[in-house]
C-alpha positions as CSV (number, residue, x, y, z in Angstrom):
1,X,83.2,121.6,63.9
2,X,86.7,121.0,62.4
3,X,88.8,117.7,63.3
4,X,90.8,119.4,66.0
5,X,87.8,120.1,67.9
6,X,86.2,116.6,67.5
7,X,89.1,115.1,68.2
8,X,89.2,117.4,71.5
9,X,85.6,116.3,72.3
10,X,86.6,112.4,72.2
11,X,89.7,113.1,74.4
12,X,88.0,114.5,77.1
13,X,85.3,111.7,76.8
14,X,87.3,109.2,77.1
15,X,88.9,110.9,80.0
16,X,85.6,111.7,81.7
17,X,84.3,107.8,80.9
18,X,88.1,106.4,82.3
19,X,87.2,108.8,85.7
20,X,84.0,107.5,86.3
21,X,85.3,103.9,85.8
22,X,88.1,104.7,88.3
23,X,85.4,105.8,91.0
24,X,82.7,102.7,90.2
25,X,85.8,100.8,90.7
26,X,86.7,102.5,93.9
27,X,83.1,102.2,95.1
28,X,82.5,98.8,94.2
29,X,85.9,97.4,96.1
30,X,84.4,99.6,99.4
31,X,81.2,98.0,98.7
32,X,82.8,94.6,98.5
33,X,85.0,95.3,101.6
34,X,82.2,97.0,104.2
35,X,80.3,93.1,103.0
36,X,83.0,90.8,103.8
37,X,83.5,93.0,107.0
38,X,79.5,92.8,108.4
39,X,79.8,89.1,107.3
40,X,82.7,88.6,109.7
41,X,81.3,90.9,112.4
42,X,78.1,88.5,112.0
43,X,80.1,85.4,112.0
44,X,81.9,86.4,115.4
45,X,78.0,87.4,117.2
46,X,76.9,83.6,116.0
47,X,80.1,82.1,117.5
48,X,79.6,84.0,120.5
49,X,75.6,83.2,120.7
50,X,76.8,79.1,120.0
51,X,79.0,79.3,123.0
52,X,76.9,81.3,125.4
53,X,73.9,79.0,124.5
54,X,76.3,75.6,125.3
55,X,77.1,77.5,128.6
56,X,73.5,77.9,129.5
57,X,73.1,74.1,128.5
58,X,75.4,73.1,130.7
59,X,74.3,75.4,133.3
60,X,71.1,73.6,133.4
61,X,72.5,70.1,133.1
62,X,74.8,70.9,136.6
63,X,71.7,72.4,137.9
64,X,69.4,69.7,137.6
65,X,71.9,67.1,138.0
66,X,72.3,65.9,134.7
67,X,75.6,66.4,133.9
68,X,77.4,62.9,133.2
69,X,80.9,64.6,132.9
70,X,81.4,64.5,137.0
């Protein structure tokens, strides 16, 4: 194999390694983004849960008469 060839070879190693950096990259920011997005989407359900839960509570409390905010 002469030098013109070898050096040929590395070139298009180095492109093909710089390509599939590029795309672990690429992956690794959708990865990171579809994360942050369920934990948000979670975060949202609990605040909705904590408030329905404090409306139930204070169903019950007017129900049974113990309410002290009347």
């Amino acid at each position: 194999m002469d030098s013109q060839n070898t050096q040929n070879l590395s070139y298009k190693a180095g492109e093909a390694q710089g390509e599939a950096q590029e795309k672990t990259n690429t992956m690794m920011d959708k990865a990171a983004n579809a994360a942050q997005s369920a934990q948000e989407s979670l975060q949202e359900v609990g605040n909705q849960l904590q408030a329905k839960a404090q409306e139930a509570a204070e169903a019950v409390k007017n129900a049974t008469g113990m309410n002290n905010n009347k």
